[in-house]
C-alpha positions as CSV (number, residue, x, y, z in Angstrom):
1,X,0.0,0.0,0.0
2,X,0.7,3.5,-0.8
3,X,2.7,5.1,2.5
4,X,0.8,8.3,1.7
5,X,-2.2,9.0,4.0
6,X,-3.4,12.6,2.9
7,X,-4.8,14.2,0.6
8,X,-2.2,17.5,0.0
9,X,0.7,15.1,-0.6
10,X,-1.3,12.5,-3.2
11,X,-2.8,15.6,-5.2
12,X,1.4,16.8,-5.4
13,X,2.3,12.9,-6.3
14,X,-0.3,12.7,-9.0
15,X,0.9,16.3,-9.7
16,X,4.5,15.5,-10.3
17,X,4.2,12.2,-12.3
18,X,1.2,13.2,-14.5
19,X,3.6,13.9,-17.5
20,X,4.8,10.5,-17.3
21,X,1.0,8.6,-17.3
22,X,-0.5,7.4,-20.3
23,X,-3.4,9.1,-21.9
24,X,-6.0,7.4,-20.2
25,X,-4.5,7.8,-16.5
26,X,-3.6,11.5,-17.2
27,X,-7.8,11.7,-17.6
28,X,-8.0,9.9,-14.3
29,X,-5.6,12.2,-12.6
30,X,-7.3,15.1,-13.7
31,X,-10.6,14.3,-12.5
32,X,-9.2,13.4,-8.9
33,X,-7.7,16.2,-8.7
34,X,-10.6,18.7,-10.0
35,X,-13.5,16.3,-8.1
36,X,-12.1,15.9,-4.6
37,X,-15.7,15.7,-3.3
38,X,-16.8,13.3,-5.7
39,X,-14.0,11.1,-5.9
40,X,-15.1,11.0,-1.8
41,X,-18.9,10.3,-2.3
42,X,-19.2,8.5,-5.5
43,X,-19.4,5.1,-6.2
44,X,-15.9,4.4,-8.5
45,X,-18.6,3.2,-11.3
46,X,-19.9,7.0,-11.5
47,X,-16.2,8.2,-10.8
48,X,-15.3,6.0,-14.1
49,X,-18.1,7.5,-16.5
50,X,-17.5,11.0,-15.4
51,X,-13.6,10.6,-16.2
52,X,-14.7,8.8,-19.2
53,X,-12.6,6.2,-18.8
54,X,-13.5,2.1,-17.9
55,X,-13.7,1.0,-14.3
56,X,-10.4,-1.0,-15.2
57,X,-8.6,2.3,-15.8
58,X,-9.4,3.6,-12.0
59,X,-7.8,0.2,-11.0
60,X,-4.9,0.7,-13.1
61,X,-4.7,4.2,-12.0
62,X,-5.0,3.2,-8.5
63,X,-1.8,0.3,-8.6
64,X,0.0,2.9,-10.6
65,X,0.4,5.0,-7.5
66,X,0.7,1.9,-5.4
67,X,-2.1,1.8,-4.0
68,X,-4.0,-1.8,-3.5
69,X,-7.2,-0.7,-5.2
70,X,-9.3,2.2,-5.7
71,X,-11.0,2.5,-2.6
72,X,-7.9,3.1,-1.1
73,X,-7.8,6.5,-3.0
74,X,-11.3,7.0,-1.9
75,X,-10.6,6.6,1.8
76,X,-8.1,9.6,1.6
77,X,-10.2,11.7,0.2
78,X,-12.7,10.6,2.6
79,X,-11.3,11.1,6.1
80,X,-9.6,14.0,4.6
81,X,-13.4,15.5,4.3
82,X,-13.8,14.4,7.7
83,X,-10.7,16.4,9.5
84,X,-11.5,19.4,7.9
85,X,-15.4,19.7,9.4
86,X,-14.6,21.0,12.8
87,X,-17.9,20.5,14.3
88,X,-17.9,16.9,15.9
89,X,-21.8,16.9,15.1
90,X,-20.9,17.6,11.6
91,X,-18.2,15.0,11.5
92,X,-20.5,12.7,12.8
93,X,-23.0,13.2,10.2
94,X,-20.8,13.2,7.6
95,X,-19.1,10.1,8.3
96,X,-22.9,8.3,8.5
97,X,-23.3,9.9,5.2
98,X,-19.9,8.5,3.5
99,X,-21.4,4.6,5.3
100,X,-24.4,4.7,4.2
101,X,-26.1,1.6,5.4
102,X,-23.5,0.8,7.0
103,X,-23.6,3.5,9.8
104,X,-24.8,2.2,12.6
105,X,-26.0,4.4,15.3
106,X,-23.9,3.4,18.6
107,X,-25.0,3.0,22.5
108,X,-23.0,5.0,24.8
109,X,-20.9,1.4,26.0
110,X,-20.3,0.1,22.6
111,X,-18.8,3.6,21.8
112,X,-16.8,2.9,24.7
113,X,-15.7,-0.8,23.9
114,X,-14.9,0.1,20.8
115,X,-12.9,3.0,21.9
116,X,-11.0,1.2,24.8
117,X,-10.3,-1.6,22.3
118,X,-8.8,0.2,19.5
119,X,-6.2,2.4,21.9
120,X,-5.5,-1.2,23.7
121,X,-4.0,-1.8,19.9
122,X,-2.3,1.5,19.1
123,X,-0.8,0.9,22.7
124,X,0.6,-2.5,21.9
125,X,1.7,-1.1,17.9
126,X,3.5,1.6,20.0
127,X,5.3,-0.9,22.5
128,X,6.2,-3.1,19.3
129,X,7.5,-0.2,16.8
130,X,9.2,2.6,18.9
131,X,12.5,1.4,18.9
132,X,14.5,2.0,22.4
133,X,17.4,3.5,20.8
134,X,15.4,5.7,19.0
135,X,13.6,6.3,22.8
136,X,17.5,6.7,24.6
137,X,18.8,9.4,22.2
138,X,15.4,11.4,22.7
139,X,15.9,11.0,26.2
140,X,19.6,11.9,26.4
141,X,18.9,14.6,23.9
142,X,16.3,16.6,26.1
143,X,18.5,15.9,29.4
144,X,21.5,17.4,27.6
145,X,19.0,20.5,26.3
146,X,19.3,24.0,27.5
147,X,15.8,24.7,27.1
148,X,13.3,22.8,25.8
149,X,10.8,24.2,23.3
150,X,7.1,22.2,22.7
151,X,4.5,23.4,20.0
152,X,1.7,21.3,19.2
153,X,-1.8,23.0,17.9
154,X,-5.2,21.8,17.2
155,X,-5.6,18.1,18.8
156,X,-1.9,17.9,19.5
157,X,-2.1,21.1,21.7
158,X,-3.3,19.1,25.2
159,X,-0.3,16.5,24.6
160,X,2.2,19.8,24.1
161,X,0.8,21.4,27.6
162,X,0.9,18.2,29.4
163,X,4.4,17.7,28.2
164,X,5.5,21.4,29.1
165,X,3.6,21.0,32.5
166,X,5.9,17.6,33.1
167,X,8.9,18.6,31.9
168,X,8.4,21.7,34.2
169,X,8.3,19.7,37.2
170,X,11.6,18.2,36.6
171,X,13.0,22.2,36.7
172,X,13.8,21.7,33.2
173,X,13.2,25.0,31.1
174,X,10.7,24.4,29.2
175,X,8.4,26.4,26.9
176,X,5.2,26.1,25.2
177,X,5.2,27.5,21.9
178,X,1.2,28.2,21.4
179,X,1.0,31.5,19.3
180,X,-0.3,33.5,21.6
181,X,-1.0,37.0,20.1
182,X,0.2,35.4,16.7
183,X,3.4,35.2,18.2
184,X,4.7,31.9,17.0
185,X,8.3,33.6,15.6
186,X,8.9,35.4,18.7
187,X,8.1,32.4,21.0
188,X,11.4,30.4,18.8
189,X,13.0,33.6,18.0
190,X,15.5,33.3,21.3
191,X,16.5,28.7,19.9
192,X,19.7,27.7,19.6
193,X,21.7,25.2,18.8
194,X,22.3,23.7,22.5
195,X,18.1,23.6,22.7
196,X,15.6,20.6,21.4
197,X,12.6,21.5,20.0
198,X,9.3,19.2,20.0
199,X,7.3,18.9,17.7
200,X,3.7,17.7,17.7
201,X,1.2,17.5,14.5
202,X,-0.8,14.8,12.7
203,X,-2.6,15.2,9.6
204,X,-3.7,17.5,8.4
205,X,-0.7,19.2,9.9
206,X,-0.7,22.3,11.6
207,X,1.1,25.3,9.6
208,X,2.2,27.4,12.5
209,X,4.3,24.1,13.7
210,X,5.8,23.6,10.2
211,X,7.1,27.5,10.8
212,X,8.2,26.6,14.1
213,X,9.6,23.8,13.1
214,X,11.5,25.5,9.5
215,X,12.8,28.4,12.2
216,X,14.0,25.7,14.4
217,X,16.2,24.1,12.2
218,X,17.5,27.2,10.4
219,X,18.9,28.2,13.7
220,X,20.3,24.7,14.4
221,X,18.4,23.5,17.6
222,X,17.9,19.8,18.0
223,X,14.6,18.4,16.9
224,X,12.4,15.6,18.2
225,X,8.8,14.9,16.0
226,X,5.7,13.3,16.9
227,X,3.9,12.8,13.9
228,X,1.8,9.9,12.1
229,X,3.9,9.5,9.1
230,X,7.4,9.3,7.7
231,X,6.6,11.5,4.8
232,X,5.1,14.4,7.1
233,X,6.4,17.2,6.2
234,X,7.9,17.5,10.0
235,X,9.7,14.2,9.3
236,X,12.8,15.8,7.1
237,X,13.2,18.5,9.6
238,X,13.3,16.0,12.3
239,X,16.6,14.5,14.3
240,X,14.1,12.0,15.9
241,X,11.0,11.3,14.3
242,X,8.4,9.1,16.1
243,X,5.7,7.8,14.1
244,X,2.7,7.2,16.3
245,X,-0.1,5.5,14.6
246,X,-3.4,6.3,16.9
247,X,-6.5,4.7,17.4
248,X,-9.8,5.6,15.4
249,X,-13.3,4.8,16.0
250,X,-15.1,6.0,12.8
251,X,-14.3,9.4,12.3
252,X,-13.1,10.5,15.4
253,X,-8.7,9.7,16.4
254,X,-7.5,9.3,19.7
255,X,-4.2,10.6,21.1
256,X,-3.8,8.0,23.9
257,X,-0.7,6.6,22.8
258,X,0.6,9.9,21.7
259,X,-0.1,10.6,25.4
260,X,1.9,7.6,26.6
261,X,4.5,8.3,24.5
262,X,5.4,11.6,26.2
263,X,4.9,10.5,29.6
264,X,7.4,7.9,28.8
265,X,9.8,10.4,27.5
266,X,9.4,12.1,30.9
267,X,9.5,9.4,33.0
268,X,12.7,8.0,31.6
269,X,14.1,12.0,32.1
270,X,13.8,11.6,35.2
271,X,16.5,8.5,35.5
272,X,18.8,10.0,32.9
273,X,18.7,13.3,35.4
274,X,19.4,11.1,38.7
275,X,22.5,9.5,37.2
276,X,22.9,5.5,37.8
277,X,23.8,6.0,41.4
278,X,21.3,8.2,43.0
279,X,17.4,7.5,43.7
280,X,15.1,9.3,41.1
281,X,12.3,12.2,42.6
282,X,9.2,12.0,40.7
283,X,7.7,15.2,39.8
284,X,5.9,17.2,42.3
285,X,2.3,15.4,42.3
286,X,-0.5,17.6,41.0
287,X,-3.1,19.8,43.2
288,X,-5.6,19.4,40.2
């Protein structure tokens, strides 16, 4: 299967190679990227007579780009519909609408069941794929930082003040890059090359942390990504890059192993501080 999971970075793929298609998928590509909301809603035999092209061309367009079939294709476009309605009523309604039939309207514990069981999963991915020297070098990286800088926005922006609020508590100088005012360049304006920036976005990812981010590495500071993808665009500017694939229940993503993730990071802090000989402190419990 195709690694890409958006919609921005397929339209540019289908962008960049549509010189190099054949007749027949250049038609294909054009309609995808002119029809977004019907490449999303319509069944792929309507997709196929409004490109004028066979339903065997879609295929063929669809394992040109290495994707496994055309739904595949469709999906993108789908949940890409999805994370751009903000209202969660909306979202809900949409989704039900992209189902059809299928939508099932769910009691308040199978919502919960299905929730509980899908993060039990992205927990156990995350335990499975993070590898620990990949976990040790972020760890030694923020224990060797003179100040630690955390932006995350949208979704990601509870996991980023969690994180600051932590790291905190171990006296660490830390700050949370959130914009305030519009103030995103001033907030990175003072990083430097002895500081480690974190980065927090999933798709679709959050421009102000791309900036951040782009700032960040022009001015040499050390730079530790969570993201959902190897080809986010965070990923190249990235010394560590953790992929975190979350849980989703329909239309809706958690951030539960994000959240472990972080408290890990923190936790382990907390030993590389203390040194092999001396008993760790945890943080100061909270009054909350």
């Amino acid at each position: 299967m195709n690694p890409i999971t958006n919609v921005s970075q397929f339209q540019q793929d289908v962008r960049q190679r549509y010189p190099t298609l054949s007749k027949r998928l250049q038609q294909v590509a054009g309609y995808v990227l002119d029809n977004p909301n019907s490449v999303a809603f319509d069944t792929v035999a309507a997709i196929a007579k409004a490109a004028a092209v066979p339903p065997s061309t879609l295929i063929r367009f669809a394992s040109a780009f290495e994707f496994n079939g055309f739904n595949e294709i469709k999906q993108i476009f789908q949940m890409h519909l999805v994370e751009e309605t903000f209202s969660y009523t909306e979202r809900a309604s949409l989704f039900r609408q992209l189902e059809g039939d299928q939508a099932v309207k769910e009691r308040p514990e199978h919502i919960l069941y299905e929730f509980t069981h899908a993060n039990a999963v992205a927990m156990e991915r995350l335990a499975n794929q993070i590898q620990p020297d990949m976990l040790q070098r972020a760890v030694t990286l923020l224990n060797q930082a003179n100040h630690i800088y955390i932006v995350g926005l949208g979704r990601s922006f509870g996991i980023a003040s969690y994180l600051t609020y932590a790291l905190r508590h171990l006296d660490r100088k830390a700050s949370l890059v959130d914009g305030s005012g519009g103030m995103f360049k001033e907030q990175i304006s003072m990083v430097g090359p002895e500081d480690v920036v974190i980065a927090i976005s999933y798709s679709p990812y959050a421009e102000e942390t791309l900036i951040t981010s782009q700032i960040a590495a022009a001015k040499g500071a050390q730079q530790i990504v969570l993201t959902d993808s190897q080809i986010s665009p965070l990923a190249s500017l990235s010394d560590i890059c953790f992929v975190v694939k979350e849980a989703q229940v329909d239309a809706f993503r958690s951030l539960s192993a994000t959240q472990c993730l972080v408290q890990t990071l923190a936790v382990a802090l907390i030993f590389e501080q203390s040194g092999p000989h001396q008993q760790p402190q945890p943080p100061e419990a909270s009054q909350a």
